[in-house]
VEXMIPA-476039 format. One record per atom (N, C-alpha, C, O): x, y, z; residue in one letter. Coordinates in steps of 0.1 Angstrom, whole numbers, padded with zeros to 4 digits, always signed. Example, Ala and Ser with C-alpha at 12.3 -4.5 7.8 and 13.67 -1.06 7.14 Angstrom:
<rs>
+0132-0057+0078a
+0123-0045+0078a
+0132-0033+0078a
+0142-0033+0085a
+0128-0022+0071s
+0137-0011+0071s
+0129+0000+0079s
+0134+0011+0080s
</rs>
This chain:
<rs>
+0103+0145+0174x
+0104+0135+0163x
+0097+0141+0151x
+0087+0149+0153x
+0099+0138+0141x
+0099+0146+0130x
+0097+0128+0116x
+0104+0119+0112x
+0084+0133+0114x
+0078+0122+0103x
+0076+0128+0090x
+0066+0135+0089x
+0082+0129+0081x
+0077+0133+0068x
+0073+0119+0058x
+0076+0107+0059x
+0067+0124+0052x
+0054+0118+0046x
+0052+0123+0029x
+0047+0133+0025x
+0057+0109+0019x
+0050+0110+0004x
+0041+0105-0004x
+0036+0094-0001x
+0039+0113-0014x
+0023+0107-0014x
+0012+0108-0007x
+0003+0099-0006x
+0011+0122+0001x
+0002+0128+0012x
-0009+0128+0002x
-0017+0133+0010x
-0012+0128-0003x
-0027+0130-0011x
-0031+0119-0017x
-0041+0120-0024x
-0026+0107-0016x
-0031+0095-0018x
-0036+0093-0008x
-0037+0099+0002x
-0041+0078-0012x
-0052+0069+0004x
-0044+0063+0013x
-0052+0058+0022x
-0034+0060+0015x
-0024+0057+0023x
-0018+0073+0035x
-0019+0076+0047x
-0015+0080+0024x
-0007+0098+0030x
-0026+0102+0037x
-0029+0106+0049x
-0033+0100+0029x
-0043+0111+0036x
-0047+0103+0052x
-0046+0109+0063x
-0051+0089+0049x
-0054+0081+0060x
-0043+0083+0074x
-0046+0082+0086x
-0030+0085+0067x
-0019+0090+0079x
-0019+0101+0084x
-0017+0103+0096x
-0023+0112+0074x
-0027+0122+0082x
-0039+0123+0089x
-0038+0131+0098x
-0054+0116+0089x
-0060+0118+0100x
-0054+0111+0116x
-0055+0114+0127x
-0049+0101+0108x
-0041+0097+0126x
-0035+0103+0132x
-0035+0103+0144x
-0025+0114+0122x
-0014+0120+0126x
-0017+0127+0143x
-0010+0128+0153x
-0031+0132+0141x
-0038+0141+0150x
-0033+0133+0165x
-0027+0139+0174x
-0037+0123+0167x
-0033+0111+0176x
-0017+0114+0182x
-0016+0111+0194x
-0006+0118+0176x
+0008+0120+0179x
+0011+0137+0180x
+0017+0145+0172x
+0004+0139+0189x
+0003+0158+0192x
+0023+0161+0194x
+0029+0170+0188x
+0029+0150+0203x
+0040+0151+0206x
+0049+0148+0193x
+0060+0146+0198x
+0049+0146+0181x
+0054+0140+0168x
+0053+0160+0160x
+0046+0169+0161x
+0060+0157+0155x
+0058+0167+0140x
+0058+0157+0125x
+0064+0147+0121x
+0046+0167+0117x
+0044+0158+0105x
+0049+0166+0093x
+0047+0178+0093x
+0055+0159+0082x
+0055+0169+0073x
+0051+0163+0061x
+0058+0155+0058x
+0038+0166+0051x
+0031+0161+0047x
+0040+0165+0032x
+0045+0176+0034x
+0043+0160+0019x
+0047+0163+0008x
+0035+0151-0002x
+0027+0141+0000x
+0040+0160-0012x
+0036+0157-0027x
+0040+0162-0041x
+0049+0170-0042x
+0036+0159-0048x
+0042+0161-0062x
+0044+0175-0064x
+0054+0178-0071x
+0035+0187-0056x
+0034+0195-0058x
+0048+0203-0048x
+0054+0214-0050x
+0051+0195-0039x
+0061+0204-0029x
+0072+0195-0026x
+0079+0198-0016x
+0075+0184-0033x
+0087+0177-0034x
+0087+0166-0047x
+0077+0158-0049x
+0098+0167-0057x
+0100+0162-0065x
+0108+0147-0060x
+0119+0145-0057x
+0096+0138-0059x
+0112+0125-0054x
+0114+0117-0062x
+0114+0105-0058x
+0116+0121-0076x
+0124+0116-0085x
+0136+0126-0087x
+0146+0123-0093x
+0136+0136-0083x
+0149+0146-0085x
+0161+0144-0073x
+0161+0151-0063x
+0169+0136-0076x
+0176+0134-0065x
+0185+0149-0055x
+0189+0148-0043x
+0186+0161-0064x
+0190+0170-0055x
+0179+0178-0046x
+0181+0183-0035x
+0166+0177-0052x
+0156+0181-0046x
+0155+0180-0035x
+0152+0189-0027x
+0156+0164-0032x
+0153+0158-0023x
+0165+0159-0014x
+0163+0164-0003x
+0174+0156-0018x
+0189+0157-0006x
+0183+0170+0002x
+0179+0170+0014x
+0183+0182-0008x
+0180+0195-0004x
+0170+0195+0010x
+0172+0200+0021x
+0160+0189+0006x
+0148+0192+0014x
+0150+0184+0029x
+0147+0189+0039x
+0155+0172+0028x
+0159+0161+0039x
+0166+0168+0045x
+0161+0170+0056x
+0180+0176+0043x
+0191+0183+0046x
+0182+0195+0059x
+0184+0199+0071x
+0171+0199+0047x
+0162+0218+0053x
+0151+0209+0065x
+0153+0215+0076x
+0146+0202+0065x
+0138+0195+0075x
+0142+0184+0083x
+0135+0182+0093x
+0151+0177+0081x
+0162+0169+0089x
+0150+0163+0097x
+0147+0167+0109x
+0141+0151+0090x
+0132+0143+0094x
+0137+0130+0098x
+0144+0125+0090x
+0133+0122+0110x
+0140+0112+0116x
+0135+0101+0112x
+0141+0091+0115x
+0118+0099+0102x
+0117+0091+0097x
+0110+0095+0083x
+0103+0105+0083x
+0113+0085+0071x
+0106+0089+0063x
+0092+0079+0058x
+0095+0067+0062x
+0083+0080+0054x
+0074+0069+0051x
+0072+0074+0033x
+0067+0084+0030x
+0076+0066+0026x
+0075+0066+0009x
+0060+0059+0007x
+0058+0047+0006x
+0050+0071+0007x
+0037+0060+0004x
+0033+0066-0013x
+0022+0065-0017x
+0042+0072-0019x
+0037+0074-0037x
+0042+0063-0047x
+0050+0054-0047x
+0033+0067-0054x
+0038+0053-0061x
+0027+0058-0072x
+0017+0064-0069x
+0032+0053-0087x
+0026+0047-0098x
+0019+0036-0100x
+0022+0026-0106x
+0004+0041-0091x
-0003+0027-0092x
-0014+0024-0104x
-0022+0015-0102x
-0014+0031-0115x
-0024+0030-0129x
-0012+0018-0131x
+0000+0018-0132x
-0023+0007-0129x
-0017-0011-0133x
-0017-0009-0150x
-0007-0012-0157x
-0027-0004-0154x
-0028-0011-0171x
-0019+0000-0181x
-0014-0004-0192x
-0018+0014-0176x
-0014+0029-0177x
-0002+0019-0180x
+0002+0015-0191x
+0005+0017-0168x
+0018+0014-0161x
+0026+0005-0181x
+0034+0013-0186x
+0022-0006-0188x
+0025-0011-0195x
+0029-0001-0207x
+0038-0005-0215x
+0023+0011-0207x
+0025+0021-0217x
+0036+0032-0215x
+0045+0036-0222x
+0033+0037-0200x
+0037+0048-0197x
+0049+0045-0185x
+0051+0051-0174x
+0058+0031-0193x
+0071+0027-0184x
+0080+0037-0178x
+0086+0032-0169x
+0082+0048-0181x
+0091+0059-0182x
+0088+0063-0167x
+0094+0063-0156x
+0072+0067-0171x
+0068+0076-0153x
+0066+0064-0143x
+0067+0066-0130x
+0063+0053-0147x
+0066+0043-0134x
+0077+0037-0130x
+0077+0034-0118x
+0086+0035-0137x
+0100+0035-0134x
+0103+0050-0126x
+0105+0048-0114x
+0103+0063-0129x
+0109+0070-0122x
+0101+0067-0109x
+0107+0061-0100x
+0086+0070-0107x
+0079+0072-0092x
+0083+0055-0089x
+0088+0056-0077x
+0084+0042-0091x
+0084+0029-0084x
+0097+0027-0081x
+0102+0022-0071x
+0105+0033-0092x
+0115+0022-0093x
+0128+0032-0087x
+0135+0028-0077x
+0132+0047-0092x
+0142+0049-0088x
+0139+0061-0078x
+0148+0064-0070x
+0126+0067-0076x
+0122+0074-0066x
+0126+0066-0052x
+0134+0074-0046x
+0124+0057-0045x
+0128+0049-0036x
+0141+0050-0030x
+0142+0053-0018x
+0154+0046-0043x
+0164+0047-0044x
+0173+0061-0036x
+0182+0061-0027x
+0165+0073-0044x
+0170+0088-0042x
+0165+0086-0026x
+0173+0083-0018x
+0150+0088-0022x
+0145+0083-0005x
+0155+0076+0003x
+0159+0081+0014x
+0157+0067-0001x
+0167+0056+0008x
+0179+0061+0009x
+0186+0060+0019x
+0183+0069-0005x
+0198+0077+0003x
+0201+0085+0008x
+0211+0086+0015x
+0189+0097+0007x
+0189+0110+0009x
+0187+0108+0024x
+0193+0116+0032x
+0178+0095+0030x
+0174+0093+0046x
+0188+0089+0055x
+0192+0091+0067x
+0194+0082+0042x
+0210+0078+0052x
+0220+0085+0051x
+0229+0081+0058x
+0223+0099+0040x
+0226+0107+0046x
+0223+0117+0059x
+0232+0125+0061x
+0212+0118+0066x
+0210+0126+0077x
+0206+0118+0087x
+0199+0122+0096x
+0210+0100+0085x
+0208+0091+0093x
+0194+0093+0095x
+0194+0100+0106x
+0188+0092+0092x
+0170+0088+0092x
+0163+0072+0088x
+0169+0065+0080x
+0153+0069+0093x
+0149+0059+0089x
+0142+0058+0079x
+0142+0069+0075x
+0134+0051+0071x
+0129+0048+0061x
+0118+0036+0058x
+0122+0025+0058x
+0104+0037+0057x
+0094+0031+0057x
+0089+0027+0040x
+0077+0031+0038x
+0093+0022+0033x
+0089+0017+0019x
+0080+0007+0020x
+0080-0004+0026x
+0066+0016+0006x
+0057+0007+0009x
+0055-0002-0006x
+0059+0003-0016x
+0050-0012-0007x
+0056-0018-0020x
+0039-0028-0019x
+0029-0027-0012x
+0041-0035-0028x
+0027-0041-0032x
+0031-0063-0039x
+0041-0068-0042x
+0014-0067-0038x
+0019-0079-0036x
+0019-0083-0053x
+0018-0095-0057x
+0020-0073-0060x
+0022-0076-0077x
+0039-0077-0082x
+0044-0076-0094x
+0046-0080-0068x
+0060-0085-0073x
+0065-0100-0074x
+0075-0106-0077x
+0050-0103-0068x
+0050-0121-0073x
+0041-0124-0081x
+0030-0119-0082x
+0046-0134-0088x
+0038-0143-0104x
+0020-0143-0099x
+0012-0138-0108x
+0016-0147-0092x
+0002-0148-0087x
+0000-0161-0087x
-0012-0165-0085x
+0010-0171-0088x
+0005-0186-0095x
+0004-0192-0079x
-0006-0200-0078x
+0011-0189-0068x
+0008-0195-0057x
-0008-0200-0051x
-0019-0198-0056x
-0007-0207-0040x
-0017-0214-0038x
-0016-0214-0018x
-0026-0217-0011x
-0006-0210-0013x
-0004-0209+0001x
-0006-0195+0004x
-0009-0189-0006x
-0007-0188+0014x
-0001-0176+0017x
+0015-0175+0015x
+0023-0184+0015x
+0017-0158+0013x
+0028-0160+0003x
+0038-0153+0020x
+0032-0145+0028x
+0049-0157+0022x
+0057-0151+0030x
+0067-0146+0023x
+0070-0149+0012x
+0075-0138+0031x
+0088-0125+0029x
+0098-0134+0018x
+0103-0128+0008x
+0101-0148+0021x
+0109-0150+0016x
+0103-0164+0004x
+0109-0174+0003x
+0092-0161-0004x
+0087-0166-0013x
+0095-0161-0028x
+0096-0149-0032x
+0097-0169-0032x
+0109-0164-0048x
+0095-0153-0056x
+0083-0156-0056x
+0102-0138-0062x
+0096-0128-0063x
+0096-0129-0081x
+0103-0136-0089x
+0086-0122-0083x
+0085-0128-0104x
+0075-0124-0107x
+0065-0131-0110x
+0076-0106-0108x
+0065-0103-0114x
+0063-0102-0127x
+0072-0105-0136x
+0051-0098-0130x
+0044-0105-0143x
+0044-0094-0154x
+0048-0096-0165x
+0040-0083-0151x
+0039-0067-0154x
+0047-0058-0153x
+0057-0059-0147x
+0043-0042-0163x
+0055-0033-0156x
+0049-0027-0141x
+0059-0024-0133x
+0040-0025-0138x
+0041-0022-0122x
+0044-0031-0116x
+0046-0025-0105x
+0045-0042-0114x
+0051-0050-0102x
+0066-0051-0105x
+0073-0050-0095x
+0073-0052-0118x
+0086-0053-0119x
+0090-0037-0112x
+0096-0035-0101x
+0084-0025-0122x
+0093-0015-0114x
+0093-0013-0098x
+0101-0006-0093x
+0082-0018-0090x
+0078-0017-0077x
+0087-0027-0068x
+0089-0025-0056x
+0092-0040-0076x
+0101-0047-0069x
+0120-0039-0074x
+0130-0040-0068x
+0118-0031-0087x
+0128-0024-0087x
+0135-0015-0075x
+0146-0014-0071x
+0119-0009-0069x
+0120-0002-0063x
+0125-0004-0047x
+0131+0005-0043x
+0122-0016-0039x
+0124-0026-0026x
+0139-0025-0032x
+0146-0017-0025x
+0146-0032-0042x
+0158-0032-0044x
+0166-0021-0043x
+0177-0022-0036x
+0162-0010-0049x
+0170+0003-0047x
+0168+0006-0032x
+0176+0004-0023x
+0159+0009-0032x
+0153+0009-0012x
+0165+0005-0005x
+0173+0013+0001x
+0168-0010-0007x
+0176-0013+0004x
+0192-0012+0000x
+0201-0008+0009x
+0195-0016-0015x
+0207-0013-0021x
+0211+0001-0011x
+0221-0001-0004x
+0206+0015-0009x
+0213+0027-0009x
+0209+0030+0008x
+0217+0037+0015x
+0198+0025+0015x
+0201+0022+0032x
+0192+0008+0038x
+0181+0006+0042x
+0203-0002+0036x
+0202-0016+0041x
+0192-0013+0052x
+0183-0021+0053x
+0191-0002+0061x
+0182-0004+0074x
+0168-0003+0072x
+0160-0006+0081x
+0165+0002+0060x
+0148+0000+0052x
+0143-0008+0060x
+0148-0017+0067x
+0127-0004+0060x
+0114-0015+0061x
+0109-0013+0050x
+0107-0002+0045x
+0107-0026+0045x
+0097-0025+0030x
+0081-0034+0034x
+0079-0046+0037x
+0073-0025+0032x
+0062-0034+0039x
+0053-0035+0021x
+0053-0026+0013x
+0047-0049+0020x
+0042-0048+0012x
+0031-0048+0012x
+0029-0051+0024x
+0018-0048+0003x
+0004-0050+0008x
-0001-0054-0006x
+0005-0058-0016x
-0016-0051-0004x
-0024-0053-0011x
-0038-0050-0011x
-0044-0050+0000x
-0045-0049-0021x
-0058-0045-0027x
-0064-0033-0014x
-0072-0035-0004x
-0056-0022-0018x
-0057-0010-0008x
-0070-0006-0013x
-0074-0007-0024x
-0077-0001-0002x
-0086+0006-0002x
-0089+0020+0008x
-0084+0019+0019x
-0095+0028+0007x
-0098+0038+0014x
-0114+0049+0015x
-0122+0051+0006x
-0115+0055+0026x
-0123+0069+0025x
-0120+0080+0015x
-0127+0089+0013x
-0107+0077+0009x
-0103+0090+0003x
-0097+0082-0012x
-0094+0070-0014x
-0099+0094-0020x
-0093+0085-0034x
-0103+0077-0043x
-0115+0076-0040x
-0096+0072-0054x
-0103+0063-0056x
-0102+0049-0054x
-0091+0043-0055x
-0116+0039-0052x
-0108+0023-0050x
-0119+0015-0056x
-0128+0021-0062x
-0121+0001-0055x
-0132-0009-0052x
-0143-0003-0053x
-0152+0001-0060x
-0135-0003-0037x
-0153+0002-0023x
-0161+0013-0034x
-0172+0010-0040x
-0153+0023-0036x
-0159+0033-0044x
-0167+0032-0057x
-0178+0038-0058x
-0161+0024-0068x
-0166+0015-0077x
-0177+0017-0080x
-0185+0024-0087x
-0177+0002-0067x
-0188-0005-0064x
-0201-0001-0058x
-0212-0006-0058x
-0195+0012-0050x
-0212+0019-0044x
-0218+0026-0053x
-0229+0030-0054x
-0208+0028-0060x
-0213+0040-0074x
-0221+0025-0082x
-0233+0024-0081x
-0213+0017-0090x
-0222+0010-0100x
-0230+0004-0094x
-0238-0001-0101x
-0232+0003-0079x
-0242-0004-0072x
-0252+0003-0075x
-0261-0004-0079x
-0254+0020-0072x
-0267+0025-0074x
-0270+0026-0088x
-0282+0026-0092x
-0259+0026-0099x
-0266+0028-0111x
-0271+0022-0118x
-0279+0026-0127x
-0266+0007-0114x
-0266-0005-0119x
-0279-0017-0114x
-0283-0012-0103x
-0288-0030-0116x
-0293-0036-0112x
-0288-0048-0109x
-0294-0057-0103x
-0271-0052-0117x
-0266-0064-0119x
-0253-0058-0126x
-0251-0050-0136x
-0244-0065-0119x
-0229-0064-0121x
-0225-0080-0120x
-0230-0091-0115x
-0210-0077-0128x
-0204-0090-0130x
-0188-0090-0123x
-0181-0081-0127x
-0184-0096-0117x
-0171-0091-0110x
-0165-0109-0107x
-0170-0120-0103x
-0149-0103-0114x
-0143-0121-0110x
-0141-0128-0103x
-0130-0124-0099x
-0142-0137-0098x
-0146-0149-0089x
-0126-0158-0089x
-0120-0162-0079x
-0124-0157-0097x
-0106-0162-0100x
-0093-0155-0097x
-0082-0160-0100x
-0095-0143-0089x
-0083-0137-0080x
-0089-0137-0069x
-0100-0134-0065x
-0077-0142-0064x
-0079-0143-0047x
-0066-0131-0040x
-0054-0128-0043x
-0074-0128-0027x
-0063-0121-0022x
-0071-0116-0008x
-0080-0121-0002x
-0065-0105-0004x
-0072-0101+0010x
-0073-0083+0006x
-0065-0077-0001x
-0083-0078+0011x
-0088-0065+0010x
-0078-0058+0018x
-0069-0066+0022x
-0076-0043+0021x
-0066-0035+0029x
-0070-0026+0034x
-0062-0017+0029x
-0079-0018+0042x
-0081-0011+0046x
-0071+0003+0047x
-0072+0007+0059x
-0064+0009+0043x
-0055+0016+0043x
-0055+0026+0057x
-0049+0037+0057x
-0061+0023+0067x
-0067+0029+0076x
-0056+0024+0086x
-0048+0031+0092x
-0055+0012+0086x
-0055-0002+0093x
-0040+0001+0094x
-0033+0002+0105x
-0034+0001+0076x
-0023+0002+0077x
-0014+0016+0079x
-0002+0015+0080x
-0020+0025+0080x
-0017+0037+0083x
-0010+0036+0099x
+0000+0040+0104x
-0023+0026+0106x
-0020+0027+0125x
-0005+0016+0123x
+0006+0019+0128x
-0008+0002+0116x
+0002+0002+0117x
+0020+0003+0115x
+0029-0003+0121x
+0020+0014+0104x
+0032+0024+0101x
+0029+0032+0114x
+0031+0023+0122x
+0026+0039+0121x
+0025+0050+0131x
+0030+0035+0143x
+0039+0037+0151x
+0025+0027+0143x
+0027+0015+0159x
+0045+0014+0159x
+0052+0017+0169x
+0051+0009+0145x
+0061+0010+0140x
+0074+0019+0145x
+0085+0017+0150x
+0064+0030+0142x
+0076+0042+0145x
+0076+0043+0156x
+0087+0045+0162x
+0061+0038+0165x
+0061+0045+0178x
+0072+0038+0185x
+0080+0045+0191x
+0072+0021+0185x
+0084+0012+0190x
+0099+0017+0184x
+0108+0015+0191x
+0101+0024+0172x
+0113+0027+0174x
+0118+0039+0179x
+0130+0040+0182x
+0106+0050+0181x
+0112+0058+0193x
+0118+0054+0203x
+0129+0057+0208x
+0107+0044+0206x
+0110+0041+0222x
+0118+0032+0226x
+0125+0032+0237x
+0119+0018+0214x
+0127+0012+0219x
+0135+0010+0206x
+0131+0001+0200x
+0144+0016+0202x
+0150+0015+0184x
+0153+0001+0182x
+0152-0005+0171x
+0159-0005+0196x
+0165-0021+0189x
+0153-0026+0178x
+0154-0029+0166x
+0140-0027+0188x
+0128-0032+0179x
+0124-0025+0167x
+0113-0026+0163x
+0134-0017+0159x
+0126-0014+0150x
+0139-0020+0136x
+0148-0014+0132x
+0136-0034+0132x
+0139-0044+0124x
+0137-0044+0113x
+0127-0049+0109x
+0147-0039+0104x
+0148-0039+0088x
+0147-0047+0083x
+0150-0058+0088x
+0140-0047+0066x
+0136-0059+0060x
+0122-0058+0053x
+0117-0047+0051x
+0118-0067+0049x
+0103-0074+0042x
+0099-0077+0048x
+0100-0088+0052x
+0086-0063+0054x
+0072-0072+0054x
+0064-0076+0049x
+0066-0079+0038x
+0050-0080+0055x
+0038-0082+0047x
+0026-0078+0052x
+0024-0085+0062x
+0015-0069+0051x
+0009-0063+0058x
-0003-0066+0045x
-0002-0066+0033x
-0017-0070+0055x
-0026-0070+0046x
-0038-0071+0061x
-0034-0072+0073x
-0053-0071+0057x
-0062-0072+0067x
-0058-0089+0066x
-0049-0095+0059x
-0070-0095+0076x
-0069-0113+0075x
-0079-0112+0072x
-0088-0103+0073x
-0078-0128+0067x
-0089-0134+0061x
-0085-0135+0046x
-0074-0129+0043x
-0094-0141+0033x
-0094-0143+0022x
-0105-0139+0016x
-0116-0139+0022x
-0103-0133+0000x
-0115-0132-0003x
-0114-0134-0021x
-0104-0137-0027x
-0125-0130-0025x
-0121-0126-0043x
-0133-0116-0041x
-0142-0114-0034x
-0126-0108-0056x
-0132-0098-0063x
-0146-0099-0059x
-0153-0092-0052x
-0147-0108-0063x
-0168-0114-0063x
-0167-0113-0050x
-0172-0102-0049x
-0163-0117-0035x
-0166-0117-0022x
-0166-0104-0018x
-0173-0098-0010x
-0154-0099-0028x
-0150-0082-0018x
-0165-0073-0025x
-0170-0064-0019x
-0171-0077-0037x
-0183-0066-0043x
-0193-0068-0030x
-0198-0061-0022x
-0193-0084-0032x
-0207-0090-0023x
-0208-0082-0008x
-0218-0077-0005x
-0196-0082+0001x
-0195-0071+0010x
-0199-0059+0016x
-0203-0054+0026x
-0195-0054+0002x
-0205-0043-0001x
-0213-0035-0001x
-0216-0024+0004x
-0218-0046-0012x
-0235-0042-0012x
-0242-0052-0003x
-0254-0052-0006x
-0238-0060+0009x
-0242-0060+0021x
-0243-0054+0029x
-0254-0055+0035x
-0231-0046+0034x
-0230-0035+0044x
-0237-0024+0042x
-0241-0016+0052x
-0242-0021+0025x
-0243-0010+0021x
-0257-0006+0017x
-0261+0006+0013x
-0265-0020+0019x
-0280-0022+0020x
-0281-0021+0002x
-0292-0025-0002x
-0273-0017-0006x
-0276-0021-0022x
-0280-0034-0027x
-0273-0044-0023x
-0290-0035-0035x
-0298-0044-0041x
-0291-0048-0054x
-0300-0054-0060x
-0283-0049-0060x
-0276-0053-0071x
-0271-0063-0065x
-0266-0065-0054x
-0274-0070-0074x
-0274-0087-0080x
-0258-0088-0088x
-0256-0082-0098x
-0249-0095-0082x
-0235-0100-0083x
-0235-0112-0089x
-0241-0121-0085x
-0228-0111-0105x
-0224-0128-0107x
-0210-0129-0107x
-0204-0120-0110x
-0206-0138-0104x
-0192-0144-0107x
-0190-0150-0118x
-0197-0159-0122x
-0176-0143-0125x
-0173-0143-0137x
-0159-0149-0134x
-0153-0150-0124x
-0154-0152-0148x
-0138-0158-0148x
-0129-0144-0151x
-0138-0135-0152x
-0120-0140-0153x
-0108-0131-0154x
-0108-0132-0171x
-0109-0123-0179x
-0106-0141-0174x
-0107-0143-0191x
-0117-0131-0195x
-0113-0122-0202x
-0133-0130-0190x
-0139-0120-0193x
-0138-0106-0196x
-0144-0100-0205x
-0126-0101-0183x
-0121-0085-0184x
-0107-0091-0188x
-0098-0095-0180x
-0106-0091-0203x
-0095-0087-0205x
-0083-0076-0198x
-0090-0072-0190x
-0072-0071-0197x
-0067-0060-0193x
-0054-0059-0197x
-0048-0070-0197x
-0046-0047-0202x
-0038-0050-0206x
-0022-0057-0196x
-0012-0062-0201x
-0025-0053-0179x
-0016-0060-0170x
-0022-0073-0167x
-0034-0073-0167x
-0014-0086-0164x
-0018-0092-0159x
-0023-0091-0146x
-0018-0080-0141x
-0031-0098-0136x
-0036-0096-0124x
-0028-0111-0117x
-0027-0121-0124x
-0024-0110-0102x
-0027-0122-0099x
-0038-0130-0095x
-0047-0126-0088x
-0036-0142-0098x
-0042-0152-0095x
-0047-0155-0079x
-0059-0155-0075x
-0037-0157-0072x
-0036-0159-0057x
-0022-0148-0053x
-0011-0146-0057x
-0031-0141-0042x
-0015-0133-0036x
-0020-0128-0024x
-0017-0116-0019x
-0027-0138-0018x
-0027-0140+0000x
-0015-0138+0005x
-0006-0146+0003x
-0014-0128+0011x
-0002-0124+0020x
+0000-0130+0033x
-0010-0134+0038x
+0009-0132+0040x
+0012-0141+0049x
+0018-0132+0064x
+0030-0129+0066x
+0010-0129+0072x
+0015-0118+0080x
+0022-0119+0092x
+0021-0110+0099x
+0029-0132+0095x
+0033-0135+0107x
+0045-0127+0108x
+0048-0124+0119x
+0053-0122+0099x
+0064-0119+0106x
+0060-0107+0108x
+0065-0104+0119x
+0053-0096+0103x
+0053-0081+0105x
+0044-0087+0124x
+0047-0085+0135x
+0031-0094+0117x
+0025-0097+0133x
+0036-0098+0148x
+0034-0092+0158x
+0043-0103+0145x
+0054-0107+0155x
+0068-0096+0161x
+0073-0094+0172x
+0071-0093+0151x
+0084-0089+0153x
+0078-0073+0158x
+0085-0067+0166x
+0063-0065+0151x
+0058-0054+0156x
+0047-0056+0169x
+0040-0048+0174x
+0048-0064+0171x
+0035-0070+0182x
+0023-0062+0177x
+0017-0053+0184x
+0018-0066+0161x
+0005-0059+0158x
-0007-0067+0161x
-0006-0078+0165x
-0019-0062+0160x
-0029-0067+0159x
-0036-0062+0147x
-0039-0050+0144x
-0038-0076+0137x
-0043-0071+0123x
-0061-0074+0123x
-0068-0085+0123x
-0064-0065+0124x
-0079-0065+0118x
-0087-0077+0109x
-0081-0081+0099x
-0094-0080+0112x
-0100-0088+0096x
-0108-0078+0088x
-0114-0069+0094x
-0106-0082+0071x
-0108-0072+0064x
-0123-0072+0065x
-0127-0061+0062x
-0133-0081+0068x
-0151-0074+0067x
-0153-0064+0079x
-0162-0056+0079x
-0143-0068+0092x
-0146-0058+0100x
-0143-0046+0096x
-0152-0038+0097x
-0130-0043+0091x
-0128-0027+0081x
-0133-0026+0075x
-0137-0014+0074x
-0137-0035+0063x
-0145-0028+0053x
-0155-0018+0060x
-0154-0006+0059x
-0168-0026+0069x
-0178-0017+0079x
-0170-0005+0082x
-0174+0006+0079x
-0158-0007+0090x
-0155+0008+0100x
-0151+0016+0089x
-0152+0028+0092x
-0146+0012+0073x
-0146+0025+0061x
-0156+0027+0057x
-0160+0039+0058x
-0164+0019+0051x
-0178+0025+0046x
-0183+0031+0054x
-0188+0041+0048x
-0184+0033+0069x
-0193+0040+0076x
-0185+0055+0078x
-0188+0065+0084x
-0171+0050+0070x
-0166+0068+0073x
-0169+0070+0056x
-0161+0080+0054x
-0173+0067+0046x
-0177+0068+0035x
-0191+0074+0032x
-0193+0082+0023x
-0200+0067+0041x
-0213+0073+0038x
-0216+0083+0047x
-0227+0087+0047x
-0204+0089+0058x
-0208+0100+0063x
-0215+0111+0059x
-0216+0120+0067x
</rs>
């Protein structure tokens, strides 16, 4: 079995490759910007064709949110039609396909957890081209998984977590907003469960069910809860206030509420999702290593 992998040098690709170590019986093939163009659609036919990989996992993406409003051109190619070229290139060599997408393709106005089939309306150009992208995904191989997430975090990269340990020591008092709600993501978490995924469709392919997920840790939290975590785990003394969103202007909107709703990936993958303060601890402590 043969997994190739984009966006290997992000916090998603890197976090996949330390698991990868776990699947001795698997081959991995790790790409990036630097050794696959997947905005070039011959590129890529090319390379699918030369490595004839049986699954693909799309974890790149144009994720500068405020960048994204200026620099439409390069988020459109990596969100929106990069996907596209992925999705066909996998169904010409009959391959599968793992699209990972984010929860900024809905308005934020919600107030429930949001499920697969909540009406989609984003607010921004990274959430529009990123639901561009789910579209092309499935438009060019219907048998897609599109898993979406949110407020990724990692050991590697930049995030939050990172931030916040950094202005934690520099700082005696930070201000962080209290008016988005959502759930943290350990990208660790979701790394195991893209790898659980694949493992059931080796083994049993019926189970491996195309469509819209939703993948996030459980539990709820805001900006202000995810700092406060923190610099609890993290024994930092900086003093947190909660502020409104009005405060940090930005030039993307953020959402409001975009609690993700995990029963159907829960079910139909028989996962077990983490709650996000238990991961935060098991990343920080591979952070302060």
């Amino acid at each position: 079995m043969k997994i190739l992998i984009t966006g290997a040098y992000g916090q998603l690709g890197n976090e996949i490759r330390v698991l990868s170590e776990k699947y001795s019986a698997w081959e991995f093939i790790f790409t990036d910007v630097d050794s696959l163009d997947i905005t070039n659609q011959k590129a890529v036919a090319d390379f699918f064709q030369k490595t004839q990989p049986d699954f693909i996992v799309n974890c790149a993406a144009y994720t500068a949110v405020d960048r994204a409003e200026t620099e439409v051109e390069t988020a459109t190619k990596i969100n929106a039609t990069a996907p596209g070229i992925l999705a066909s290139a996998a169904s010409e060599i009959s391959a599968k396909i793992i699209h990972i997408s984010t929860d900024y393709v809905f308005s934020g106005e919600a107030f429930l957890p949001l499920s697969e089939e909540e009406p989609v309306k984003p607010t921004g150009i990274y959430g529009k081209t990123k639901l561009e992208g789910e579209k092309n995904c499935i438009k060019e191989n219907p048998e897609s998984v599109i898993i979406r997430t949110s407020w990724l975090y990692s050991a590697f990269g930049n995030n939050f977590v990172k931030t916040m340990l950094r202005l934690g020591k520099e700082r005696d008092a930070l201000k962080v907003v209290f008016d988005q709600i959502g759930t943290p993501t350990y990208a660790g978490d979701l790394a195991a469960a893209i790898l659980s995924i694949i493992e059931i469709a080796e083994t049993e392919p019926e189970k491996f069910v195309s469509g819209i997920y939703h993948y996030s840790n459980e539990g709820v939290a805001s900006w202000f809860d995810f700092s406060k975590a923190v610099f609890e785990i993290s024994g930092l003394k900086c003093k947190v206030s909660p502020v409104l969103s009005k405060e940090f202007l930005t030039p993307a909107k953020r959402p409001s509420y975009s609690v993700l709703n995990k029963s159907k990936i829960r079910n139909t993958f028989a996962l077990e999702i983490p709650y996000w303060k238990d991961s935060l601890e098991v990343c920080m402590n591979k952070i302060e290593k």
